[in-house]
C-alpha positions as a Python dict, from the first residue, in 0.01 Angstrom:
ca = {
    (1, 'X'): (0, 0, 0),
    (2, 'X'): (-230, 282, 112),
    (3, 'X'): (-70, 627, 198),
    (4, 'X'): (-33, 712, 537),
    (5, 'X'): (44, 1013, 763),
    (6, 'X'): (123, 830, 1040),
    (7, 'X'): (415, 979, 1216),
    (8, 'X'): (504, 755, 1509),
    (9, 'X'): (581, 458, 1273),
    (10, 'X'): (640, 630, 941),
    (11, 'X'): (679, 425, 633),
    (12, 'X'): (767, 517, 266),
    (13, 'X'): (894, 829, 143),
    (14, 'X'): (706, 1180, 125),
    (15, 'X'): (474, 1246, -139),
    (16, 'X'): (610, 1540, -236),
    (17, 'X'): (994, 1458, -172),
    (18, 'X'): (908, 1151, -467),
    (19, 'X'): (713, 1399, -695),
    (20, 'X'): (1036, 1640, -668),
    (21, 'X'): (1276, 1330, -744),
    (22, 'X'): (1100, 1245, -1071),
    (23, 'X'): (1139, 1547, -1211),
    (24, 'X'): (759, 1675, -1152),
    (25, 'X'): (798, 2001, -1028),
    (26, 'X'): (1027, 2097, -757),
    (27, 'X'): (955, 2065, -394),
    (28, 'X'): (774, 2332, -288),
    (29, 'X'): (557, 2341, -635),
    (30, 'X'): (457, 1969, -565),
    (31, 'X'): (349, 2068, -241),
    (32, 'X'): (70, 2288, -406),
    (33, 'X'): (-11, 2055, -678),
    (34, 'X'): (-90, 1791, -361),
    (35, 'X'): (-282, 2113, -193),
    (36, 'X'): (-480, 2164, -494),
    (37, 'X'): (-595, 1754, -553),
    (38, 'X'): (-395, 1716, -809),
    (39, 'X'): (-248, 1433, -750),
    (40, 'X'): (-375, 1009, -643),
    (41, 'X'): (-230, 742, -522),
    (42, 'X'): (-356, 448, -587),
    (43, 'X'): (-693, 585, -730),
    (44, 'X'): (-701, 816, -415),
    (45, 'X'): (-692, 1166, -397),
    (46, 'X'): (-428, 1294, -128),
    (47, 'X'): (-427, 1648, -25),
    (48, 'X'): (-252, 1637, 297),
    (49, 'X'): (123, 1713, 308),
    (50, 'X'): (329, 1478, 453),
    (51, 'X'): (135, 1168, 326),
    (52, 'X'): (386, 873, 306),
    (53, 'X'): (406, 654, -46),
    (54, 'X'): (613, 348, -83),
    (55, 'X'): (769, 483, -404),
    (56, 'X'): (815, 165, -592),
    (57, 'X'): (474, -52, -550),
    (58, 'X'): (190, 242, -537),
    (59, 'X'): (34, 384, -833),
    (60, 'X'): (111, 783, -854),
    (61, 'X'): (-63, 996, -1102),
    (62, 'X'): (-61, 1392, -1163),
    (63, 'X'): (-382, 1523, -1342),
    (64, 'X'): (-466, 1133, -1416),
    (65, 'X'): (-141, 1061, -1613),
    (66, 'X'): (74, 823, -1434),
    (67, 'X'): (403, 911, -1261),
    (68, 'X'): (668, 759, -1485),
    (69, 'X'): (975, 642, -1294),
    (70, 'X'): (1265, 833, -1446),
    (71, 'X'): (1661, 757, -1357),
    (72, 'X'): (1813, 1047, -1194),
    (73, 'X'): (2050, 1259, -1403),
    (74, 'X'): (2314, 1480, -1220),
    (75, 'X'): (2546, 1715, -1502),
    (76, 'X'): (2758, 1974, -1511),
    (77, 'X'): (2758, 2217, -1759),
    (78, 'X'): (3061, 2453, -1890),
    (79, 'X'): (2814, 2732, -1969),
    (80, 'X'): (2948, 2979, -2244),
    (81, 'X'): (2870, 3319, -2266),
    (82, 'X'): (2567, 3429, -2472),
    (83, 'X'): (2284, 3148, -2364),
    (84, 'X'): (2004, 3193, -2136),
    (85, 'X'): (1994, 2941, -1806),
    (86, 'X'): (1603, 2829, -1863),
    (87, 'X'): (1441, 2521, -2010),
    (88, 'X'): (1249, 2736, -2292),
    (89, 'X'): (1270, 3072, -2396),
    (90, 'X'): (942, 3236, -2576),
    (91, 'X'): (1158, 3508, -2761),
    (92, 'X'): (1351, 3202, -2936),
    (93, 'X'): (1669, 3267, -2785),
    (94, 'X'): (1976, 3027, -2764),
    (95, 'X'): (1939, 2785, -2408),
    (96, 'X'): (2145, 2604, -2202),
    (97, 'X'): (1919, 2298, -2347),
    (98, 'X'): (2071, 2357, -2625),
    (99, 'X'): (2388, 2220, -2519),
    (100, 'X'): (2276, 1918, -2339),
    (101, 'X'): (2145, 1623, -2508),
    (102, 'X'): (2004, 1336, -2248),
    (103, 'X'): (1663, 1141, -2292),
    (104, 'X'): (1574, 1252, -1884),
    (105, 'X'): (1411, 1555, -1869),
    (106, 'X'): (1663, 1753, -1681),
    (107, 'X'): (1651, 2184, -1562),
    (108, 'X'): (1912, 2409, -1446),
    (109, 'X'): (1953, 2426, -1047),
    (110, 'X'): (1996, 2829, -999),
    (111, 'X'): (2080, 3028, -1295),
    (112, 'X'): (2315, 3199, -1443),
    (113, 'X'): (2323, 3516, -1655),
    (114, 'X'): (2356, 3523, -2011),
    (115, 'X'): (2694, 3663, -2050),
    (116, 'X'): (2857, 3488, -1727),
    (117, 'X'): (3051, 3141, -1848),
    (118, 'X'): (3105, 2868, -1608),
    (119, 'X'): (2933, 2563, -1368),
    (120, 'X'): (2575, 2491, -1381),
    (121, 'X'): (2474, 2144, -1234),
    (122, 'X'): (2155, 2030, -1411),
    (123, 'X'): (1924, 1734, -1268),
    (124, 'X'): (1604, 1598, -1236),
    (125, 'X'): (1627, 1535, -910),
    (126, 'X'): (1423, 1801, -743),
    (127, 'X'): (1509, 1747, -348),
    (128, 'X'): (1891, 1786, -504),
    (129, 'X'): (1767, 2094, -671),
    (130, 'X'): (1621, 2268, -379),
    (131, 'X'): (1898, 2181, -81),
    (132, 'X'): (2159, 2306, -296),
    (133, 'X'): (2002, 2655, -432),
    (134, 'X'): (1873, 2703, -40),
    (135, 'X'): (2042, 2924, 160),
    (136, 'X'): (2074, 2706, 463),
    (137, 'X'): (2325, 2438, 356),
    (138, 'X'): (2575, 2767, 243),
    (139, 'X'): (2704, 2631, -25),
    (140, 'X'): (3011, 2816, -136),
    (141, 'X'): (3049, 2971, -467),
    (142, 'X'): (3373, 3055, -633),
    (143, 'X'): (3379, 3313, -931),
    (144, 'X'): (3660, 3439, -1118),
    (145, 'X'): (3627, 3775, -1181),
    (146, 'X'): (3846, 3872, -1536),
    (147, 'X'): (3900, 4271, -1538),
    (148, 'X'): (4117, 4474, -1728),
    (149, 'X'): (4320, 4743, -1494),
    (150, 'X'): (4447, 4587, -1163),
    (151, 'X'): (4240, 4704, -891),
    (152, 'X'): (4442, 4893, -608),
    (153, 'X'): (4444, 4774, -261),
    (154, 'X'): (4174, 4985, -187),
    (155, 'X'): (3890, 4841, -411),
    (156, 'X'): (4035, 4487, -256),
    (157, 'X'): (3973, 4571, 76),
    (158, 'X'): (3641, 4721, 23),
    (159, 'X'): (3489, 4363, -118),
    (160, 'X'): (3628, 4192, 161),
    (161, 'X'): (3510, 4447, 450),
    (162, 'X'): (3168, 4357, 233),
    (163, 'X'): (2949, 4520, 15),
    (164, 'X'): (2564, 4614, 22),
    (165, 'X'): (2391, 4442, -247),
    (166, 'X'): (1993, 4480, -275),
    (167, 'X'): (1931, 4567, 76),
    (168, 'X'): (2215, 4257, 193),
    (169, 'X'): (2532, 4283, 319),
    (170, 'X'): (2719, 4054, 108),
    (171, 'X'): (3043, 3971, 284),
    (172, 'X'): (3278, 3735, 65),
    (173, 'X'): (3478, 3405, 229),
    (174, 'X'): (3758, 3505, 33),
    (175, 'X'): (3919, 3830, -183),
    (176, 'X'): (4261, 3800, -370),
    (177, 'X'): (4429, 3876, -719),
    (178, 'X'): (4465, 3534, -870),
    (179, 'X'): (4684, 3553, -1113),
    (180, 'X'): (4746, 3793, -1419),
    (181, 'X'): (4677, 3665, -1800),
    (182, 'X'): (4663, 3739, -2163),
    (183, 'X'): (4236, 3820, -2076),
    (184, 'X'): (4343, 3999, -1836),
    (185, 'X'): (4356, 4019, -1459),
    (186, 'X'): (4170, 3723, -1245),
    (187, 'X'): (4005, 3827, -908),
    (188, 'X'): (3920, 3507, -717),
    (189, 'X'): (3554, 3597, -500),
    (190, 'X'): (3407, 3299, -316),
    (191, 'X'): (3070, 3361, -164),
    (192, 'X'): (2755, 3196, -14),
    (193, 'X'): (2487, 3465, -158),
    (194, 'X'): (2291, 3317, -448),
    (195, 'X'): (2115, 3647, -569),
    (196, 'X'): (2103, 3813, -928),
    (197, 'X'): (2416, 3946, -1059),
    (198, 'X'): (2550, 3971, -729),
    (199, 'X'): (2883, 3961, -811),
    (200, 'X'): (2866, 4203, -1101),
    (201, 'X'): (2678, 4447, -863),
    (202, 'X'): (2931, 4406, -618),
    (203, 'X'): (3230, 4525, -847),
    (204, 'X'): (3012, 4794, -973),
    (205, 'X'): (2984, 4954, -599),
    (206, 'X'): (3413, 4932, -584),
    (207, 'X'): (3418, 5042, -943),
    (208, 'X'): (3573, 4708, -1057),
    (209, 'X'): (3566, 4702, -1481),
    (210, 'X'): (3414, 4334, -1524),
    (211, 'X'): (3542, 4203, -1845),
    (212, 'X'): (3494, 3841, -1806),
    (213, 'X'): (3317, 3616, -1559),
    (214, 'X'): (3304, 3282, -1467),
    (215, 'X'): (3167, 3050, -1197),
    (216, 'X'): (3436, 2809, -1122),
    (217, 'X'): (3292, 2584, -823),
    (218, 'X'): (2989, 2506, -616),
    (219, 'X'): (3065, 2352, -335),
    (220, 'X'): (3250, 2072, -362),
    (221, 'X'): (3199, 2044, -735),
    (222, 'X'): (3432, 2248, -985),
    (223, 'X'): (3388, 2287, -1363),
    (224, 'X'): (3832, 2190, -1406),
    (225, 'X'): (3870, 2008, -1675),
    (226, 'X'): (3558, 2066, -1876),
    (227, 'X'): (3565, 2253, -2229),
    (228, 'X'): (3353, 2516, -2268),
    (229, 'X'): (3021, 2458, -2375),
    (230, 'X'): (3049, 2064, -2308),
    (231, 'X'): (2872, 1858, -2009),
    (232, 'X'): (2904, 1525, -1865),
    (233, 'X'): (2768, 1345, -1517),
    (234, 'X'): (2856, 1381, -1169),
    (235, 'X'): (3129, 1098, -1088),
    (236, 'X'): (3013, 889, -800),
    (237, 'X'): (3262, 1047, -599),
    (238, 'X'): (3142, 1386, -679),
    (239, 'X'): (2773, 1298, -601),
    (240, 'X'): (2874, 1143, -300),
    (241, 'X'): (3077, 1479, -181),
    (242, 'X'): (2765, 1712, -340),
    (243, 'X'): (2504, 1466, -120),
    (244, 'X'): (2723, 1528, 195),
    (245, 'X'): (2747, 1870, 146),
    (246, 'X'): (2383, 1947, 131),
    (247, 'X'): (2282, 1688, 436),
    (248, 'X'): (2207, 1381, 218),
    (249, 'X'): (2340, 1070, 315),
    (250, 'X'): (2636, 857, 159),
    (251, 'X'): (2312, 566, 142),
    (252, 'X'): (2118, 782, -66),
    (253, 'X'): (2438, 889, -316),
    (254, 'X'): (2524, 484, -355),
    (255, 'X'): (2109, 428, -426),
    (256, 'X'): (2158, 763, -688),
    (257, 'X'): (2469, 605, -799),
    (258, 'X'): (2339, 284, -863),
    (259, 'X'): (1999, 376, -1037),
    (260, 'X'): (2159, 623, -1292),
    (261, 'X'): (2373, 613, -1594),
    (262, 'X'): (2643, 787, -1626),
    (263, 'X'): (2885, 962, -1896),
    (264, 'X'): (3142, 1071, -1755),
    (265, 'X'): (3370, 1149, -2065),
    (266, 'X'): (3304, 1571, -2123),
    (267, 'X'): (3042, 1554, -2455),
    (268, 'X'): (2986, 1856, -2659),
    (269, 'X'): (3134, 2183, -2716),
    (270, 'X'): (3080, 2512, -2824),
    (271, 'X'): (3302, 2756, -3019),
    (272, 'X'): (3222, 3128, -3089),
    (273, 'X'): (3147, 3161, -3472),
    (274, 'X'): (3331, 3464, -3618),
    (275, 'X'): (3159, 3782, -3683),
    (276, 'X'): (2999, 3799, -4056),
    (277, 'X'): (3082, 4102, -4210),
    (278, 'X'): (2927, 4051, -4557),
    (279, 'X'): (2597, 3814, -4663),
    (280, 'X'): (2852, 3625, -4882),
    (281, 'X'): (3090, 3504, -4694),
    (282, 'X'): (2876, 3218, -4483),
    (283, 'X'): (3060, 2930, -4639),
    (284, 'X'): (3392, 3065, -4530),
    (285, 'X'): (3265, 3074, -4172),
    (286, 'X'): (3122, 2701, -4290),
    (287, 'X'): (3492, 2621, -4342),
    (288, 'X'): (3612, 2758, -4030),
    (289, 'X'): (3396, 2579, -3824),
    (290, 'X'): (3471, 2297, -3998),
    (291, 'X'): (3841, 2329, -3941),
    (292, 'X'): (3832, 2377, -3561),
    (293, 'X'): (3604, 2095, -3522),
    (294, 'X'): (3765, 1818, -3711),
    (295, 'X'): (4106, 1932, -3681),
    (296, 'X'): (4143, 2044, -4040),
    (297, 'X'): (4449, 2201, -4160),
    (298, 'X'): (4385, 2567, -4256),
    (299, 'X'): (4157, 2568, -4559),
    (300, 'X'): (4294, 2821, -4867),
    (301, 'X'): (3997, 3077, -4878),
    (302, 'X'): (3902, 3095, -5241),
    (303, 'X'): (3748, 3445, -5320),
    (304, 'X'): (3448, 3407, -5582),
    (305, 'X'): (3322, 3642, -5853),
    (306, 'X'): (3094, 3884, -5657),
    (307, 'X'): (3226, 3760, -5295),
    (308, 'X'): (3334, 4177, -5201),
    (309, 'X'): (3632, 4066, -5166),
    (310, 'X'): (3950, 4172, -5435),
    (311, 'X'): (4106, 3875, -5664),
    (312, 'X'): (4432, 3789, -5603),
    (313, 'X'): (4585, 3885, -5906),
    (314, 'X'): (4881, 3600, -6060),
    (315, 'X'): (5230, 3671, -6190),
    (316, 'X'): (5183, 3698, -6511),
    (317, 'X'): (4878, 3952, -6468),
    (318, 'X'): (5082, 4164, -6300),
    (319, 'X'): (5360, 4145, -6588),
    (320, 'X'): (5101, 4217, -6810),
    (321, 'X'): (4956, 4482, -6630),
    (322, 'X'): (4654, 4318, -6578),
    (323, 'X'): (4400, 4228, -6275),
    (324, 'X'): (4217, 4443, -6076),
    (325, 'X'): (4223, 4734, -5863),
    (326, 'X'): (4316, 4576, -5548),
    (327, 'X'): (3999, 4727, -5388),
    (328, 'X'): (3769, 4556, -5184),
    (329, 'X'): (3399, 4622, -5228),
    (330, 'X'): (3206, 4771, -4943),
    (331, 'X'): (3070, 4553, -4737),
    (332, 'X'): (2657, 4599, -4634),
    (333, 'X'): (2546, 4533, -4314),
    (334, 'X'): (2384, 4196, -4152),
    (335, 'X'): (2263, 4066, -3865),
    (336, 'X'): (2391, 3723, -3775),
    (337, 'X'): (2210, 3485, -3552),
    (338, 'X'): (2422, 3452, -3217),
    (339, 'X'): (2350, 3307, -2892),
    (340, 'X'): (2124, 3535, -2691),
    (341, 'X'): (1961, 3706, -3014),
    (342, 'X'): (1678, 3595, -3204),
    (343, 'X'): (1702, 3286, -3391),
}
């Protein structure tokens, strides 16, 4: 099939819409590799936007490699606190890649910060990628906002009269005390704005303490149900919901639906390790870890010659005035590797 611009009888799909749905680059990106003649089809350069490609039968390549036809992925991620929302990180530090393990070569759709838990939706698909981090479908967003002193009626009111955030007045859907926990007290903020630690710079003007947060929903889509740190596929019921919501058509969810696979079961985890106060006591983390991942019973810490730790001293020691002091050695400082530091 040769490409063709022709608009009155259109046939195919865009050239850049199937470069985004491969994973390639998104949209917009495609768009310039196309400018810059980047990019044949069917041994022909094509430079003009809006060329038409039958998506199946014609021969794609980018730089000369051809376009490999990829099933699209659509996941959801529990992000936990403490990993950085890219695909690679020069300084080394823990990703959300690290947490998903798929053969598709899948990104993050928006971002969020490194200490703010919660839904990401990762794909490959990059016309998916683009219509839900633009503006104009208004996508909601619902955070939960953990703090630690209740905020008065006041501060409430204030958030949902709206607040100016980077030059934008950022005027929530919806404002309320949720409910009041153990963590502390949950505000419930939805919102359409998808800029930078909005919502942190939004309880910072109505001097709201942020202990905790968490992005519970994206539009349809919620993160309910999903352990933290683990990931699994869109259902074909959420997809088809998602696809509505950002002007894609139930056809085009069933055609997603029926080209990808799907795990649908959560997979993965993550658990905070515990803070290591001395060099010698990595094998009792070791153990801990073990025990919350295979269900262990609690393991009987053993305390080793050297550990900085004091010996327990037995009956009869103590009869016979033995043992030691009962003093535990100082412990030295170390730095740990944890998620967001260097690895």
């Amino acid at each position: 099939m040769t490409p063709t611009n022709d608009t009155h009888q259109p046939q195919g799909e865009r050239l850049q819409r199937v470069l985004a749905q491969r994973g390639v680059a998104s949209r917009r990106a495609s768009e310039d590799l196309i400018r810059e003649g980047r990019v044949q089809v069917n041994g022909q350069v094509v430079t003009e936007l809006g060329t038409r490609v039958d998506a199946i039968h014609d021969k794609i390549t980018v730089d000369g490699k051809p376009l490999a036809r990829q099933k699209p992925r659509y996941l959801l991620l529990n992000k936990p606190p403490g990993f950085i929302t890219t695909v690679s990180d020069e300084r080394s530090r823990w990703t959300v890649m690290d947490l998903i393990n798929v053969p598709e070569r899948v990104y993050p759709v928006g971002r969020l910060d490194r200490e703010t838990q919660g839904l990401l939706l990762l794909t490959n698909d990059g016309e998916v990628a683009n219509r839900v981090m633009h503006p104009r479908y208004k996508l909601s967003k619902e955070y939960q906002v953990v703090t630690d002193r209740r905020p008065n009626d006041g501060q409430l009111q204030e958030l949902r009269d709206g607040v100016l955030v980077q030059d934008k007045l950022v005027v929530p859907d919806e404002v309320r005390l949720l409910r009041e926990t153990a963590e502390g007290i949950i505000i419930k903020l939805v919102i359409h704005e998808g800029m930078f630690h909005v919502v942190r710079q939004m309880m910072d003007k109505v001097n709201i303490n942020v202990v905790k947060l968490r992005r519970q929903r994206v539009g349809p889509i919620s993160v309910s149900g999903i352990p933290l740190g683990a990931w699994r596929d869109l259902t074909p019921g959420e997809l088809e919901q998602l696809f509505e919501a950002i002007g894609l058509s139930r056809e085009e969810a069933e055609k997603a639906n029926a080209r990808r696979p799907m795990q649908l079961e959560p997979m993965g985890g993550y658990t905070p390790t515990p803070k290591i106060r001395h060099p010698k006591r990595y094998a009792e983390v070791a153990r801990h870890r073990e025990k919350l991942e295979h269900g262990a019973e609690h393991v009987r810490k053993q305390p080793r010659e050297g550990s900085g730790f004091s010996r327990r001293t037995s009956p009869s020691a103590k009869s016979n005035g033995g043992g030691t002091s009962g003093k535990a050695r100082s412990s030295q400082s170390h730095r740990t590797r944890r998620p967001g530091g260097s690895r």
